[in-house]
Every structure is written in structure tokens, then in C-alpha cells.
C-alpha positions in Angstrom: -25.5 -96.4 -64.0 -23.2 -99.6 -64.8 -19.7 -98.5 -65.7 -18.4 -102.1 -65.6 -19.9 -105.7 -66.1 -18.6 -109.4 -66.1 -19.2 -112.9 -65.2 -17.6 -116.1 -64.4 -17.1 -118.7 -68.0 -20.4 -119.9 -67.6 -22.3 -117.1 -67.0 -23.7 -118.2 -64.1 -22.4 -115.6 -62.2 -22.9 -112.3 -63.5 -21.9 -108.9 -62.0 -22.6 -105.3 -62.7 -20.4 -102.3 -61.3 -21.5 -99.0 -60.7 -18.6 -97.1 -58.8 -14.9 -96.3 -60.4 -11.8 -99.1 -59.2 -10.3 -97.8 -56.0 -7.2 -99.7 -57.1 -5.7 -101.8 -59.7 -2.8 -103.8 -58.7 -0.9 -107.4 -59.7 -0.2 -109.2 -57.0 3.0 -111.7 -56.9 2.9 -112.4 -53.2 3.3 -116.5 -52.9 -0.7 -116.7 -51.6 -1.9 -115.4 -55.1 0.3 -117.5 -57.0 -0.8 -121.0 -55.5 -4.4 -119.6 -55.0 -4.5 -119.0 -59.1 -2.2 -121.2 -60.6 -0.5 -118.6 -62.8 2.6 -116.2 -61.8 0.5 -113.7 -60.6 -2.8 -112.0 -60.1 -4.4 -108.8 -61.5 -7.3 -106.8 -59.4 -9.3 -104.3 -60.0 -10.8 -102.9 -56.7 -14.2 -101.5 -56.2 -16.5 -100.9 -53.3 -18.2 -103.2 -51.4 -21.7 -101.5 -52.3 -20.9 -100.4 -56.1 -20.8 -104.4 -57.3 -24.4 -106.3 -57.8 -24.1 -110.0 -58.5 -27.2 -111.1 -60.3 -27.8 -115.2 -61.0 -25.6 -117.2 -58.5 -23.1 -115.4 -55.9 -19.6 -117.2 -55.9 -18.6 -119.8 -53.7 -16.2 -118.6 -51.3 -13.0 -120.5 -49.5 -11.4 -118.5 -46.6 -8.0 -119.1 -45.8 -6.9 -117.6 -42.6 -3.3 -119.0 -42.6 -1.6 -117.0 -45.1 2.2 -116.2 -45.4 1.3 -112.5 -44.7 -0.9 -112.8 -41.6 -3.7 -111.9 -43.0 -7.1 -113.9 -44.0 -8.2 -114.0 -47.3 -11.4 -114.9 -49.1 -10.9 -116.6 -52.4 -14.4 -116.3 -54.9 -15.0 -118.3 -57.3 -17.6 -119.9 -59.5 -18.8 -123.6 -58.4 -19.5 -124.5 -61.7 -16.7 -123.7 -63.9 -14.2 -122.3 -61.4 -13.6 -119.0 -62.4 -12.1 -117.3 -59.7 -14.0 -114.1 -59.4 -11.9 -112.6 -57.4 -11.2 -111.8 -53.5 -12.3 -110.4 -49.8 -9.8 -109.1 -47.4 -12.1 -109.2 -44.4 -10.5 -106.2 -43.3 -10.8 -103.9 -46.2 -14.3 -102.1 -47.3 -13.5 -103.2 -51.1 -13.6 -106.3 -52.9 -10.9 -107.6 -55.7 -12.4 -108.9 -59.0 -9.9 -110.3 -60.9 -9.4 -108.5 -64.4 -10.2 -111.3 -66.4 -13.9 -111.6 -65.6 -14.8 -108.1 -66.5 -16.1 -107.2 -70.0 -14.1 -103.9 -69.8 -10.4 -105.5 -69.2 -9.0 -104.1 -72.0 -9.7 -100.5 -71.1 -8.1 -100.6 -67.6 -4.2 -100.4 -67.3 -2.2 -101.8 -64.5 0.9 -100.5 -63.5 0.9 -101.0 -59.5 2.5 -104.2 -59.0 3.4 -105.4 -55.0 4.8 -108.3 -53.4 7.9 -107.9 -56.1 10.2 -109.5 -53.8 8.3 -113.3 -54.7 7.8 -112.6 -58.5 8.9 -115.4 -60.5 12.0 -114.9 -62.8 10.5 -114.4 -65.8 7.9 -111.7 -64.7 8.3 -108.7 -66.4 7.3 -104.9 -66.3 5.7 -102.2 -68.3 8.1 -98.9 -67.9 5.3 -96.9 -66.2 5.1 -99.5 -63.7 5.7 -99.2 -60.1 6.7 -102.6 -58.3 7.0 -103.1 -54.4 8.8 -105.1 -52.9 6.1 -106.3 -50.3 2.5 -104.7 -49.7 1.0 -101.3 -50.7 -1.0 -100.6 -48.1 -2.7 -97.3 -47.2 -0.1 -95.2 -49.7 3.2 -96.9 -47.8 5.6 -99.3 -49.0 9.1 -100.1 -50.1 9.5 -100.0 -53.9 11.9 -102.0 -56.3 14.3 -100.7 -58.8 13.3 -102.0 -61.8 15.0 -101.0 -65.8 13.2 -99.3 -67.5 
């Protein structure tokens, strides 16, 4: 049963999601802000098998020279240019960004990593938790931040 759906501005690409977000994070890190052209980008993850594109499947540019060693896959629509989201070839789940599903207002953030290259005027909610690199695999260095 869908329990999320979305689609690039044009509707072209269309995508239904049947499985719960294994994560939900903003990313800061450098990579995401040239990749987007905004301060940041927010993810909601969700397994591989769970998401069903229906109409045209995103156009993908790999970039395997990133500032954290690790290849990326950005997604995004060939018409309009939505970015859909991302693949970490290494990881099982995919990144959609928030902003192409129909459901964004429902689903609350508050994991925030790569802190240390936020721009100046990025701010936090006071539940959130901000790291100052990478959350990976339930590890990583947090940020004091007022609240």
C-alpha cells in the first residue's frame, strides 16, 4: 500500500512509496550545497525496493570525486530539473529530496550532519541534533548548538 507519493515539477517523473523513511536528515556537507544550489539539502530515506517510479526514471550524474571520498549519484528530472534526490552506491537506500514528495509537510527533520560546513545563517529547530561531519551507522561527533 502507498504511504508516500511525489514527482518531479513536471510530472514526468512520478514516484510511489510503499515502505517507512529509514532516515531523514539535512545535509550541509559542501557536495550538497553546490550539487543543489541552496544552503543545504533535506532527505528522506527509503529502501531501494519500497520506491516505484512510474512515467520516466530520472536522469542520473555520478560524481565520484567528492570532498568526502565517497561517490554520489545525483537524480534529477531531464526536463525541468528537479532534483529527485540521490544514490550512495554503497548504501541499500535511496535519498529523495523532501521537496518532491506530496507528504513533506507531515515529516519532521531534526538530524542534521555535516554542521561543520553550514553556512552562517543556517539555523536549528531545538529538537534538532547537528553533527559536525557524517552520521553513519549510529556514530558521529555532534555540535553544541543553543537551544
Amino acid at each position: 500500500m502507498e504511504k508516500y507519493s511525489g514527482s518531479c515539477r513536471c510530472k514526468k517523473i512520478v514516484f510511489k512509496i510503499t515502505g517507512e523513511p529509514t532516515w531523514k536528515v539535512n545535509c550541509n556537507c559542501n557536495w550538497c550545497q553546490t550539487t543543489s544550489g541552496s544552503a543545504f539539502r533535506s532527505f528522506v530515506l527509503f529502501n531501494e525496493d519500497d520506491i516505484k517510479f512510474l512515467g520516466d526514471r530520472p536522469t542520473s550524474y555520478e560524481d565520484t570525486k567528492t570532498e568526502h571520498g565517497r561517490p554520489m549519484v545525483n537524480l534529477f528530472c531531464s526536463s525541468c530539473g528537479t532534483i529527485i534526490g540521490i544514490k550512495v552506491p554503497s548504501m541499500k537506500e535511496r535519498h529523495i529530496s523532501i521537496g518532491t514528495i506530496d507528504q513533506r509537510k507531515e515529516i519532521n527533520i531534526t538530524c542534521n550532519i555535516w554542521g561543520k560546513e553550514a553556512l552562517q545563517f543556517t539555523s536549528y529547530s531545538k529538537d534538532a541534533d547537528v553533527y559536525k561531519k557524517g552520521y553513519w551507522n549510529g556514530k558521529g561527533e555532534k555540535i553544541s548548538i543553543e537551544k
